[in-house]
N, C-alpha and C positions, 0 to 999 in steps of 0.2 A: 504494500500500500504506500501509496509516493506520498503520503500527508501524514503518515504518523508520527513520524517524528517529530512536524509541527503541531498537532494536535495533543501529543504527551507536553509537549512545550507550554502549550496553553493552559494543558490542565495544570501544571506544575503552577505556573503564576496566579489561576482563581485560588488553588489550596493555598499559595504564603500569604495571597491578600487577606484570604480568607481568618488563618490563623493570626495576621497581623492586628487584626479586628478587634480579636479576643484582648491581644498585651497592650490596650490603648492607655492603659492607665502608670504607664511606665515613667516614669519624675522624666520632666523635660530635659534636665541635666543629660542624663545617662542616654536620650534621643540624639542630643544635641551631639555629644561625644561619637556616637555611634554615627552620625550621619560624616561627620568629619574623617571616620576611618575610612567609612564606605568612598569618602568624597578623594581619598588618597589613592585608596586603590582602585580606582576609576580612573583619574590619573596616570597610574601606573601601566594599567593595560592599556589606556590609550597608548603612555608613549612606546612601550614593547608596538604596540602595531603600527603605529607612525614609522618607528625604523627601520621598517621593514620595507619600506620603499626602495626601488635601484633608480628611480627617473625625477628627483626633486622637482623640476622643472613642472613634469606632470601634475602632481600635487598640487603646487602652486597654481599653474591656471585652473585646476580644476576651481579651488577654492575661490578664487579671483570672479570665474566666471558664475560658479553656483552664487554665490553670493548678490551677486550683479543681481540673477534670475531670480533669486528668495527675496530681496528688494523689492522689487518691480513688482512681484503677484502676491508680497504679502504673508509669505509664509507660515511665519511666528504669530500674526494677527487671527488668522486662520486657524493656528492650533486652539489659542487660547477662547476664539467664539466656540468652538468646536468642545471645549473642554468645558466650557460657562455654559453653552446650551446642555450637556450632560450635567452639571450639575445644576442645573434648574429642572431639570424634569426626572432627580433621581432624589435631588436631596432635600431632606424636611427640616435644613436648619437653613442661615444668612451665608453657606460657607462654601458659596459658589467658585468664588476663588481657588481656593483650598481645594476642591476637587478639580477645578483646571489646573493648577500646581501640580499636582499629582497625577493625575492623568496623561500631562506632555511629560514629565522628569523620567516616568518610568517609562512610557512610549518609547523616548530616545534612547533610554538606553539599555532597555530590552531589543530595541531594533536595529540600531546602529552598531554595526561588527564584523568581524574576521565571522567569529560563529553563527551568525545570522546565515550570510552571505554563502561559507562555504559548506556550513550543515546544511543549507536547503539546496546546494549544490548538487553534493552527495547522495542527500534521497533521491532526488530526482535522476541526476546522471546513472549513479550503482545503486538506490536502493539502500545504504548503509544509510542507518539514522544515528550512527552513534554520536556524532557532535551535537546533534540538536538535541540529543537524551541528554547528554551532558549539561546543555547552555538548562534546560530546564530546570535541573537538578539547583546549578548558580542561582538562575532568575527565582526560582521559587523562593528562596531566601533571602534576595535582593529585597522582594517584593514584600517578606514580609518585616523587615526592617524598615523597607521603604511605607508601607501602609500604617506604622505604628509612629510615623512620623508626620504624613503627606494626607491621609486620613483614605477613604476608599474610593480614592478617585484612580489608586493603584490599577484596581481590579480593571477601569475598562482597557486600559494598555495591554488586555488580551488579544482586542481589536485589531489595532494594524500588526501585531506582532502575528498571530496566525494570516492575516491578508497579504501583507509581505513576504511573508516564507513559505508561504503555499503558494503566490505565486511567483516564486522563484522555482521551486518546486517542480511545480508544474512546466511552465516553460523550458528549464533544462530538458525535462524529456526531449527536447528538440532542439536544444543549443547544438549539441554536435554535429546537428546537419548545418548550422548556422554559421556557427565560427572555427577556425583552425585549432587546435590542442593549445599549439604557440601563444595566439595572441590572446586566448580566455586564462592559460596559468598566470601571464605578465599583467592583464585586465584586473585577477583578483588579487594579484599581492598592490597594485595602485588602490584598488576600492579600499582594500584594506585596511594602505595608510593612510589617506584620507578619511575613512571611518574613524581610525585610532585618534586624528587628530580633532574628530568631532568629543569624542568622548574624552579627551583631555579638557575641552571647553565646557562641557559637561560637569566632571567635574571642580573644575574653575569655581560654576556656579552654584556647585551644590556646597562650597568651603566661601562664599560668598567673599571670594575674593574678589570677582567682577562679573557683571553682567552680561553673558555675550548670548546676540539673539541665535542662538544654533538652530532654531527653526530654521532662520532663512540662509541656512549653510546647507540644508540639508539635498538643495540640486546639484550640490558637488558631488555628491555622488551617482547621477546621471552624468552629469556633464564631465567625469573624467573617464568616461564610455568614448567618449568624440574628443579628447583630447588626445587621450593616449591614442587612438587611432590615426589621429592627425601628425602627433610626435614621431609613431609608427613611417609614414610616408616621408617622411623627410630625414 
């Protein structure tokens, strides 16, 4: 089944929202402290995936041009209606924010990744789910540290996280007739490092060191599809 791996993925993040639920009573201290670890090794794995780059050059206009694109249509404005409409029509207190908060933190970075990207590779190309068993395993406990802090706006970042990687998924089935071996292995170590550079800003703002709109970063990751192809020709 070419979706199960994503769909254990999903279930993994309703159970940590789920149990995050329960420890909401946890002294904001020991929250606070806990969000700063999380905030580090967010960090950390960004920069491990960032390194991974061989084409700077790439990276860079990818970022350059996504950026330009997340400007222009809005992107971060978009999550955040998106996330204020879910909590207006799920939550019975004033704390629509709070579940937009929560809802994009963990969307990005449940989605944005090496494991995203090359676990729904893999089911779809061979069939192996084992990375995306894995990122579940992670995310469900991201999720439930993230929901005892973020409140349960966690849970709907089930949403584009199973939409994205089922249809990455899916598509692969047919990437091989698509693209060359060459240029799709070189394609995901750039997505990569651009994803890791996303979740470094990611956590940036989870250690509120600064505010960066990483919504409207998020076309960098289409657009280093056309760039590195462009790098490619020349």
């Amino acid at each position: 089944m070419v979706l199960y791996g994503t769909l254990v993925n999903g279930a993994c993040i309703i159970a940590g929202s789920l149990l995050g639920l329960v420890f909401t009573k946890i002294p904001e201290r020991y929250k606070e402290t806990v969000m700063h670890g999380i905030g580090l090794a967010v960090i950390l794995i960004g920069m491990q995936m960032a390194f991974s780059t061989e084409v700077i050059i790439v990276v860079l206009l990818s970022l350059l041009t996504g950026a330009i694109i997340g400007e222009l249509i809005h992107v971060e404005e978009g999550l955040n209606r998106l996330g204020t409409w879910v909590g207006s029509h799920f939550s019975t207190t004033n704390e629509n924010f709070s579940v937009s908060q929560g809802f994009i933190t963990a969307s990005l970075i449940f989605v944005i990744g090496a494991m995203s990207v090359i676990g729904a590779l893999d089911s779809g190309l061979r069939g192996d789910h084992e990375i995306l068993l894995t990122k579940g395993v992670i995310d469900g406990f991201v999720a439930l540290v993230l929901t005892t802090t973020l409140g349960f706006g966690v849970i709907f970042s089930v949403i584009p996280v199973v939409l994205y990687q089922g249809s990455i998924a899916l598509l692969a089935t047919q990437i091989e007739q698509l693209l060359p071996e060459t240029f799709l292995d070189g394609l995901i170590t750039e997505i990569t490092a651009v994803g890791g550079l996303l979740i470094v800003a990611i956590g940036l703002n989870l250690l509120k060191v600064v505010q960066i709109r990483v919504g409207n970063l998020l076309p960098s990751l289409l657009t280093v599809g056309f760039v590195y192809y462009i790098y490619l020709l020349f």
